[in-house]
Backbone as CSV, one residue per row, in Angstrom:
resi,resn,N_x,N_y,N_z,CA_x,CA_y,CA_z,C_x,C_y,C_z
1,UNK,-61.212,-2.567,-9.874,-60.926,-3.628,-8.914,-60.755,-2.984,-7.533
2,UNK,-61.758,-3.615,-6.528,-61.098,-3.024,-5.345,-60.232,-3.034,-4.723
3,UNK,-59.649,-3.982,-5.030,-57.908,-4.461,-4.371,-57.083,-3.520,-5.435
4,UNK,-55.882,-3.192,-4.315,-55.056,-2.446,-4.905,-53.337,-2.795,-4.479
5,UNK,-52.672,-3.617,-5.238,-51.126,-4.210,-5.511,-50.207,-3.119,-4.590
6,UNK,-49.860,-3.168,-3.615,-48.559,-2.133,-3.040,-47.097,-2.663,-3.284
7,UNK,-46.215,-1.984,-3.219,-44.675,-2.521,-3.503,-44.377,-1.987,-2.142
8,UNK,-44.013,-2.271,-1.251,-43.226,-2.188,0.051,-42.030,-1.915,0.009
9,UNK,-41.497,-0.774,0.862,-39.786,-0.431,0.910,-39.479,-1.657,1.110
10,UNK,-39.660,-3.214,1.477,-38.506,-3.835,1.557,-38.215,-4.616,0.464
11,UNK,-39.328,-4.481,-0.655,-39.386,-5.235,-2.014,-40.098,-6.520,-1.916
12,UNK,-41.462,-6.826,-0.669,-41.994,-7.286,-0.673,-43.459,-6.426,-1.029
13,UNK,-44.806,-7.454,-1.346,-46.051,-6.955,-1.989,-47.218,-7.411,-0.889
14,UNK,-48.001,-6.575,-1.232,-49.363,-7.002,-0.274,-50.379,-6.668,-0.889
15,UNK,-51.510,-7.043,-1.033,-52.801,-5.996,-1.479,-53.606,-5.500,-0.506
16,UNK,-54.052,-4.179,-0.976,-55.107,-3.616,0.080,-56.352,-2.996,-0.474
17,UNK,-56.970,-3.317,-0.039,-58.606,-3.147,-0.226,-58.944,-1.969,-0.077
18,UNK,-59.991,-1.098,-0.966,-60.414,0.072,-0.911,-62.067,-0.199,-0.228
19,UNK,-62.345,-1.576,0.312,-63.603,-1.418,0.625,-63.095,-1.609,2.273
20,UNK,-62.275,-1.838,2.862,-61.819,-1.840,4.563,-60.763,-0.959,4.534
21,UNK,-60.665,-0.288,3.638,-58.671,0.552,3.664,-58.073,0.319,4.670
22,UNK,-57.017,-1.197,4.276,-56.122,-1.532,5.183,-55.671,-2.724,4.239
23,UNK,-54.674,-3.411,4.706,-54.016,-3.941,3.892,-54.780,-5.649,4.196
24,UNK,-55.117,-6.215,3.011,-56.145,-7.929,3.508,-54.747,-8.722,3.247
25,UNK,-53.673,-8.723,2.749,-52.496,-9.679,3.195,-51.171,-9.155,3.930
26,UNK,-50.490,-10.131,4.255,-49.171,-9.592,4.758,-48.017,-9.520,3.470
27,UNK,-47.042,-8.704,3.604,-46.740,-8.568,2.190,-45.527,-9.705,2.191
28,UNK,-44.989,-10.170,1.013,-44.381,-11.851,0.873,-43.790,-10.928,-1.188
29,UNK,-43.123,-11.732,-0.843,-41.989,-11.261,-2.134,-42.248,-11.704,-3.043
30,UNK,-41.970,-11.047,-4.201,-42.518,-11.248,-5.710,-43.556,-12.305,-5.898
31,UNK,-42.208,-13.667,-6.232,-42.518,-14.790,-6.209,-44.078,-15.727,-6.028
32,UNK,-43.952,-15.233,-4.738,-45.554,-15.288,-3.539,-46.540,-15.036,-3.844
33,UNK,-46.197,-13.678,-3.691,-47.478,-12.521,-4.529,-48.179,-12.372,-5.804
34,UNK,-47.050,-12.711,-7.077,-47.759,-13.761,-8.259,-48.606,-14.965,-8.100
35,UNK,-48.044,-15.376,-7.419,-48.503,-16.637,-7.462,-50.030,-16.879,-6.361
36,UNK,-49.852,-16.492,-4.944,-51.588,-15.522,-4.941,-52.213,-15.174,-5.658
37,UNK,-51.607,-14.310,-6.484,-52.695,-13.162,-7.710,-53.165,-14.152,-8.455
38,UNK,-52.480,-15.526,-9.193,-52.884,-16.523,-9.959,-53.835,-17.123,-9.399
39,UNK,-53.753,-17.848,-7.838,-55.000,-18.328,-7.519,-55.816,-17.636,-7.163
40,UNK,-55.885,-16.639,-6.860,-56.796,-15.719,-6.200,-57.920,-15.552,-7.562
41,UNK,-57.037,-14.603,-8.415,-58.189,-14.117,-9.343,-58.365,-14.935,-10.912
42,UNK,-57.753,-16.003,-11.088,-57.449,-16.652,-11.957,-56.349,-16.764,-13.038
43,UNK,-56.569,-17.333,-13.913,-54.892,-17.635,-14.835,-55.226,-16.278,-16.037
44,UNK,-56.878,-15.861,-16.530,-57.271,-14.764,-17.235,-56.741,-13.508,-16.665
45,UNK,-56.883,-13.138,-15.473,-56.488,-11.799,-14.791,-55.022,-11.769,-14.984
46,UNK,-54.266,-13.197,-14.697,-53.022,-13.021,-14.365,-52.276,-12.976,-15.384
47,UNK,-52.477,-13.015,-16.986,-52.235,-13.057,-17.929,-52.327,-11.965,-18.824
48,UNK,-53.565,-10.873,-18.503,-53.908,-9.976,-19.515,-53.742,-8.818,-18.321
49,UNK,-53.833,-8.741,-16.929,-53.597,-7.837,-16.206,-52.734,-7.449,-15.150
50,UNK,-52.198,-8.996,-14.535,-51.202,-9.090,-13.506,-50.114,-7.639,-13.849
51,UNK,-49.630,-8.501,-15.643,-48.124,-8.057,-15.011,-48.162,-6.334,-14.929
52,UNK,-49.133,-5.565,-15.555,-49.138,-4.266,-16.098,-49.038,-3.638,-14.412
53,UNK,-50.104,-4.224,-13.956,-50.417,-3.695,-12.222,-49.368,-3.790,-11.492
54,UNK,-48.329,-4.646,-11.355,-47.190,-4.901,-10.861,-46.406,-4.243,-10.943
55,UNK,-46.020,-3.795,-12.775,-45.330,-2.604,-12.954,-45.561,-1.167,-12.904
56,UNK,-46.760,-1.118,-12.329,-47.590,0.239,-11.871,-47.438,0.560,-10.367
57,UNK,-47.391,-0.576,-9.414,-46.775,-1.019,-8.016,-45.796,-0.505,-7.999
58,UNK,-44.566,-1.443,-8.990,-43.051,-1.152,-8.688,-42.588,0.532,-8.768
59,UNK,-43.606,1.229,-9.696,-43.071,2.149,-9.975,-43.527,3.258,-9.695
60,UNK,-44.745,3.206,-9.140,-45.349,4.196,-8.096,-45.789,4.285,-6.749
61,UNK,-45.089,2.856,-6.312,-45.869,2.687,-5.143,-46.937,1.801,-4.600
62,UNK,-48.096,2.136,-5.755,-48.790,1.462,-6.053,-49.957,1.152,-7.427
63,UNK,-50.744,-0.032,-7.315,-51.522,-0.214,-8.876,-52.598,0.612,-9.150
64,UNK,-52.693,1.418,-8.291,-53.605,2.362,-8.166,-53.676,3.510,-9.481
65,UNK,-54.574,3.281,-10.565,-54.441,4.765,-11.416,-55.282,5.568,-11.189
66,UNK,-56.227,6.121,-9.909,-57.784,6.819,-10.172,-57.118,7.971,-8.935
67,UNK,-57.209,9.169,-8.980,-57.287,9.440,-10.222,-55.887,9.988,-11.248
68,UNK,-55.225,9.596,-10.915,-54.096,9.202,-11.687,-52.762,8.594,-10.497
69,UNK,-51.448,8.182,-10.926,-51.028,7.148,-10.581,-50.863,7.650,-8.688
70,UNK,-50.786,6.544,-7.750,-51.287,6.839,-6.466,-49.713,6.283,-5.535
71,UNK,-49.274,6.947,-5.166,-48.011,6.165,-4.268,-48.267,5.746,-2.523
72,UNK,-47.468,4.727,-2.399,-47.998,4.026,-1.371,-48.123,4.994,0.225
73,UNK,-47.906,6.235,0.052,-48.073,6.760,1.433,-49.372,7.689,1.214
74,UNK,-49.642,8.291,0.077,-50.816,8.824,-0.379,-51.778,7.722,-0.192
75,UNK,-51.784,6.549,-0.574,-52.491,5.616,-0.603,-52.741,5.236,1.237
76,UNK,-52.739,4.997,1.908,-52.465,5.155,2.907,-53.271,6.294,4.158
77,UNK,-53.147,7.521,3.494,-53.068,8.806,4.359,-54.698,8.900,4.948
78,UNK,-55.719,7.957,4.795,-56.496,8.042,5.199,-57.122,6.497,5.705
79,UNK,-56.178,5.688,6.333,-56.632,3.802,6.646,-57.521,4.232,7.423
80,UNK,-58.074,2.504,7.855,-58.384,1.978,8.990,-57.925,0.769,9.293
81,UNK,-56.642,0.986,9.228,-56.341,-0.216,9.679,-55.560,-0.710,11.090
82,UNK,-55.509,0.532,11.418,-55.120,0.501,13.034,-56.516,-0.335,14.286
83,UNK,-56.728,-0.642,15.387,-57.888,-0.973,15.926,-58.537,-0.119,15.736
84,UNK,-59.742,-0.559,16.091,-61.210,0.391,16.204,-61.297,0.973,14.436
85,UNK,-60.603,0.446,13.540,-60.678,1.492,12.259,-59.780,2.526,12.246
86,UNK,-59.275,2.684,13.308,-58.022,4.080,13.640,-57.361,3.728,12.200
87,UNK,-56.551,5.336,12.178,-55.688,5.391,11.077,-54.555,5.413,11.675
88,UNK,-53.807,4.570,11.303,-52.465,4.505,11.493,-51.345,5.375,10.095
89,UNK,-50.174,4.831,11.410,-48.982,5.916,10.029,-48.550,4.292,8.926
90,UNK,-47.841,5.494,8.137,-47.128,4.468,7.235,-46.479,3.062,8.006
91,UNK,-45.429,3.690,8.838,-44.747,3.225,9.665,-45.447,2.144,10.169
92,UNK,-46.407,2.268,10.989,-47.074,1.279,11.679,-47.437,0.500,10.506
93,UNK,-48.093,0.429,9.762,-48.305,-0.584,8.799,-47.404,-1.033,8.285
94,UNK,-46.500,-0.454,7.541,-45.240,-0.865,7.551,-44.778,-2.039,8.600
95,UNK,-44.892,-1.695,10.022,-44.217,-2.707,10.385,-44.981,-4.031,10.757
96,UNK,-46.597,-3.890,10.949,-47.467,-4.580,11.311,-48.004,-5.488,9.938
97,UNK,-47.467,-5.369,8.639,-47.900,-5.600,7.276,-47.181,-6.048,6.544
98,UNK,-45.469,-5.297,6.352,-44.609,-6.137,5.124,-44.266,-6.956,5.442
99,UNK,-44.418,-8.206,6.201,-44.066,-9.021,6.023,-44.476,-10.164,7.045
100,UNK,-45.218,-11.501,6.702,-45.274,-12.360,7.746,-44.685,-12.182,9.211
101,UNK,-45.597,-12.012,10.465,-44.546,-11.882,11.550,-44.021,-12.921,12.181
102,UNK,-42.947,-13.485,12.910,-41.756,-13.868,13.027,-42.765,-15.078,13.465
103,UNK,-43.853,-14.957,14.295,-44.140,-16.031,15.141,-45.575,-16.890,14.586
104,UNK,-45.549,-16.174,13.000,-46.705,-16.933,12.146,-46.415,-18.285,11.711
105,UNK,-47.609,-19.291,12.532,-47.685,-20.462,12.576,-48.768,-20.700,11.894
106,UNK,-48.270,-22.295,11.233,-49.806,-22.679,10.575,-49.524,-24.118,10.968
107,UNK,-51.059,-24.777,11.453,-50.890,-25.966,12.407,-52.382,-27.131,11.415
108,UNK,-51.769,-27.932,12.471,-53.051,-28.743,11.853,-54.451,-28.825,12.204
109,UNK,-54.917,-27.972,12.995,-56.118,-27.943,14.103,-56.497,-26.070,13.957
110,UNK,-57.915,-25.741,13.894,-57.898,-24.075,14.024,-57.636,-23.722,15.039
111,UNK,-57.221,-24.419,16.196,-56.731,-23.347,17.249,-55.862,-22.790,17.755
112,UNK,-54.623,-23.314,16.598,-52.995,-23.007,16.429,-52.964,-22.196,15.727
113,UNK,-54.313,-21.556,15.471,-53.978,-21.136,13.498,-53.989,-19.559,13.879
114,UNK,-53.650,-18.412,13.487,-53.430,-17.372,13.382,-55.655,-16.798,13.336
115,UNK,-56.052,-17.139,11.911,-56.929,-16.987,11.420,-57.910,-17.951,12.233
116,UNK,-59.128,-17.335,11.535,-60.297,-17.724,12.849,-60.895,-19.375,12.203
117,UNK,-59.965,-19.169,10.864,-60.566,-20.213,9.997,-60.596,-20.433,8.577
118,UNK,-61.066,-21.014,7.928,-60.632,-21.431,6.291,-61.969,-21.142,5.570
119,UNK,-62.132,-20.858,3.938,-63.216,-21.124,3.309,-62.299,-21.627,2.117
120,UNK,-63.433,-22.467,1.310,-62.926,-22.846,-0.252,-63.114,-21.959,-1.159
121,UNK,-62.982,-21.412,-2.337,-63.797,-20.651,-2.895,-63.081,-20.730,-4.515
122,UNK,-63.895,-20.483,-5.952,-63.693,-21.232,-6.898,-62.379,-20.084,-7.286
123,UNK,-62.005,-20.550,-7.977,-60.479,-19.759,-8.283,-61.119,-18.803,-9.457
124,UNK,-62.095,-19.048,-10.062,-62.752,-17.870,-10.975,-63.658,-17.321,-10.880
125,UNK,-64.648,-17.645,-10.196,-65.912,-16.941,-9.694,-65.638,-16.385,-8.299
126,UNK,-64.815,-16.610,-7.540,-64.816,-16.123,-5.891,-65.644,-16.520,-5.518
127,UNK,-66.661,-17.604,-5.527,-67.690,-18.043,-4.738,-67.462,-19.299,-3.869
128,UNK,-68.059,-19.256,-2.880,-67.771,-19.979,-2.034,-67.946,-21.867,-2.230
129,UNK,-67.426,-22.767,-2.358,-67.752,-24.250,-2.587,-67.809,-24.849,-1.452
130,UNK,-69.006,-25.873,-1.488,-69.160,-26.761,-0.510,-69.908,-26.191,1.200
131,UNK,-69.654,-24.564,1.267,-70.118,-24.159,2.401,-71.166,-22.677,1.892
132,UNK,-71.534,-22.156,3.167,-71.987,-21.221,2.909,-71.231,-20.061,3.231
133,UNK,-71.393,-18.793,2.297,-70.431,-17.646,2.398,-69.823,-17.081,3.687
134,UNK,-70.894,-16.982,4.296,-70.289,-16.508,5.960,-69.620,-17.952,6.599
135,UNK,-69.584,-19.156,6.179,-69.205,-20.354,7.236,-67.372,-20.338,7.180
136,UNK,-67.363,-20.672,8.690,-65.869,-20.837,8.857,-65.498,-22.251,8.866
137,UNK,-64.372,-22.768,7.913,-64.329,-23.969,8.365,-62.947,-24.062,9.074
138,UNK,-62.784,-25.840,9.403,-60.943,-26.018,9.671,-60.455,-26.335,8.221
139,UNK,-58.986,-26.633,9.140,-58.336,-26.570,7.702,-58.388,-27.833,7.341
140,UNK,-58.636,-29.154,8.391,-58.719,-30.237,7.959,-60.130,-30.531,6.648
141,UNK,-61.240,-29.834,6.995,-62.287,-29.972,5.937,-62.288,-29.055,4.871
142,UNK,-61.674,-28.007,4.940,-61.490,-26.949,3.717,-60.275,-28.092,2.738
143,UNK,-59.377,-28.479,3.479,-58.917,-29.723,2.274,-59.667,-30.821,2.165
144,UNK,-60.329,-31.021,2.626,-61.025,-32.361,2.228,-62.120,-31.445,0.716
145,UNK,-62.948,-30.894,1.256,-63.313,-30.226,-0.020,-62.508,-29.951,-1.174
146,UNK,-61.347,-29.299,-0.850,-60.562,-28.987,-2.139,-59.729,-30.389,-2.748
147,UNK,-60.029,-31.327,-1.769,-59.713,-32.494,-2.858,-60.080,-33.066,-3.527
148,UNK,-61.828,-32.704,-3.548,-62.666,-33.342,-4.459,-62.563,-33.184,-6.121
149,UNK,-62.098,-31.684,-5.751,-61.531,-31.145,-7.119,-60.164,-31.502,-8.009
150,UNK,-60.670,-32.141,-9.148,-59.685,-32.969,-9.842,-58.249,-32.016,-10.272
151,UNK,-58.104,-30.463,-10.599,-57.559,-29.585,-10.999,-57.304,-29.043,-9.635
152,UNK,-56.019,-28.685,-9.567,-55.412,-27.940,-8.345,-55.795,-26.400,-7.942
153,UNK,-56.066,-25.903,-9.341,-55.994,-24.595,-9.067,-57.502,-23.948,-9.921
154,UNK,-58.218,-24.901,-9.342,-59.462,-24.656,-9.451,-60.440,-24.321,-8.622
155,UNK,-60.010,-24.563,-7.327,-60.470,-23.731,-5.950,-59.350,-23.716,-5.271
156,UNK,-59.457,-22.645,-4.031,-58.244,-22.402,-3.239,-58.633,-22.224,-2.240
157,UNK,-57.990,-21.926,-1.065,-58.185,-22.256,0.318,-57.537,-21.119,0.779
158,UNK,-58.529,-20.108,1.215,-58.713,-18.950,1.544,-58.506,-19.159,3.303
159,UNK,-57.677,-18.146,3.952,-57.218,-18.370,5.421,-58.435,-16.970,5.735
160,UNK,-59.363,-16.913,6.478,-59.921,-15.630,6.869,-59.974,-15.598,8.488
161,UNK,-60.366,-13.995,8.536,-60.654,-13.516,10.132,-61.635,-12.859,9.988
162,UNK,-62.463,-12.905,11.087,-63.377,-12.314,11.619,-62.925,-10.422,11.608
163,UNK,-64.011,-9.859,11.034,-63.303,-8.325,10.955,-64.336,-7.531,11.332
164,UNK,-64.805,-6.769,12.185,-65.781,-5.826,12.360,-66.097,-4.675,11.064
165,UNK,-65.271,-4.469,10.584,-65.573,-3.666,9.130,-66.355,-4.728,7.946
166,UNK,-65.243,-5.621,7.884,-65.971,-6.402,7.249,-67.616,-6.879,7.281
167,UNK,-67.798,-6.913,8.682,-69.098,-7.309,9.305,-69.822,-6.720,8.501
168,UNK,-70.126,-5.286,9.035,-70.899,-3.794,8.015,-71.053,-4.565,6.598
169,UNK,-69.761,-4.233,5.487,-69.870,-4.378,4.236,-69.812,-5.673,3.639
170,UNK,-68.926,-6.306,4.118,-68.925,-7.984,3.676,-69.663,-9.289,4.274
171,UNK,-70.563,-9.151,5.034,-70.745,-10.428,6.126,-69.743,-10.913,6.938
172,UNK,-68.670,-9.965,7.235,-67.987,-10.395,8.454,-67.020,-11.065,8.599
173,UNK,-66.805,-11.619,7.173,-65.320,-12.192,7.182,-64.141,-11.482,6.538
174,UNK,-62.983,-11.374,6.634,-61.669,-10.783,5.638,-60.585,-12.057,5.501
175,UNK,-60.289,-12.522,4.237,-59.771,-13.472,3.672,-58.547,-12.490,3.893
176,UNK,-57.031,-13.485,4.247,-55.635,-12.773,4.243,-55.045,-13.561,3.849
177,UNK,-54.867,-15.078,3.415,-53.779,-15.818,3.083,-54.847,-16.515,2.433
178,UNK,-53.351,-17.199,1.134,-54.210,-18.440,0.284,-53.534,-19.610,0.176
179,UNK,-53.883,-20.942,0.141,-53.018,-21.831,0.215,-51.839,-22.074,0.549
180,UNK,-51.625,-21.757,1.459,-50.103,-21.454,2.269,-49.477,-22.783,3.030
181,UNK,-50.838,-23.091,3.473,-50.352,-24.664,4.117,-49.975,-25.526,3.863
182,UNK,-48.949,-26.942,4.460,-48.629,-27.321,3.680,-49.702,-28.576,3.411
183,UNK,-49.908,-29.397,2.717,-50.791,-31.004,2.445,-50.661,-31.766,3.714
């Protein structure tokens, strides 16, 4: 899996990607972070693999076993997650990462919104519904799509940004929040 589960000195979680090495959420406490992992990768992952990775997090740092268990500053010692791809310290991520910052708003219109924009995408395949992979939507039509769907947690509503790394390897978008908003 390319995502990799971190445990944060403050006992909040984030995941970070080995294909942008930098962290794709802000980290949000237990609770949160289960419950992401459920919609994100489905109720199968979160059942036969969640909890093992979690306790591989709590207790090393991180879910990382390759090539054997990886702690969160080793993990780290080579980002890009500073601008330009720069590598930053622990520290800086640390403070730019564990945790939602103070002045994160989520509005009803994309131009309040933190993120450049919304996609739908199926809660088990990761594929995109109703749009095309690179399309950004608002958040008003990313719910209108996800209401078509009779089951709640059968697509989810992915918050993304525009990422220059991403560009290169992914088509340009990086998903960081999931259903966070409120109805």
């Amino acid at each position: 899996m390319p995502n990799i589960i971190c445990h944060l000195p403050n006992g909040n979680f984030l995941e970070w990607s080995t294909v942008v090495d930098a962290p794709t959420t802000y980290g949000v406490p237990r609770p949160e972070f289960d419950e992401y992992c459920r919609k994100r990768y489905g109720n199968r992952y979160f059942e036969t693999e969640h909890e093992a990775r979690m306790d591989l997090a709590v207790e090393h740092g991180t879910s990382s076993r390759v090539p054997r268990p990886t702690s969160l500053a080793e993990l780290v010692e080579h980002n890009r997650a500073g601008p330009n791809e720069e590598c930053i310290t622990l520290e800086e991520i640390l403070a730019k990462f564990s945790q939602l910052p103070a002045d994160y708003r989520w509005g009803e219109g994309g131009e309040e919104l933190d993120p450049d924009g919304f996609q739908v995408i199926d809660s088990t395949t990761h594929e995109t519904i109703g749009h095309a992979e690179n399309e950004i939507l608002t958040w008003k039509v990313a719910r209108q799509i996800k209401a078509r769907f009779p089951k709640a947690d059968e697509v989810i509503i992915v918050a993304v940004v525009r990422d220059e790394v991403a560009a290169e390897l992914e088509g340009g978008l990086k998903p960081y929040l999931v259903d966070r908003l409120p109805d």
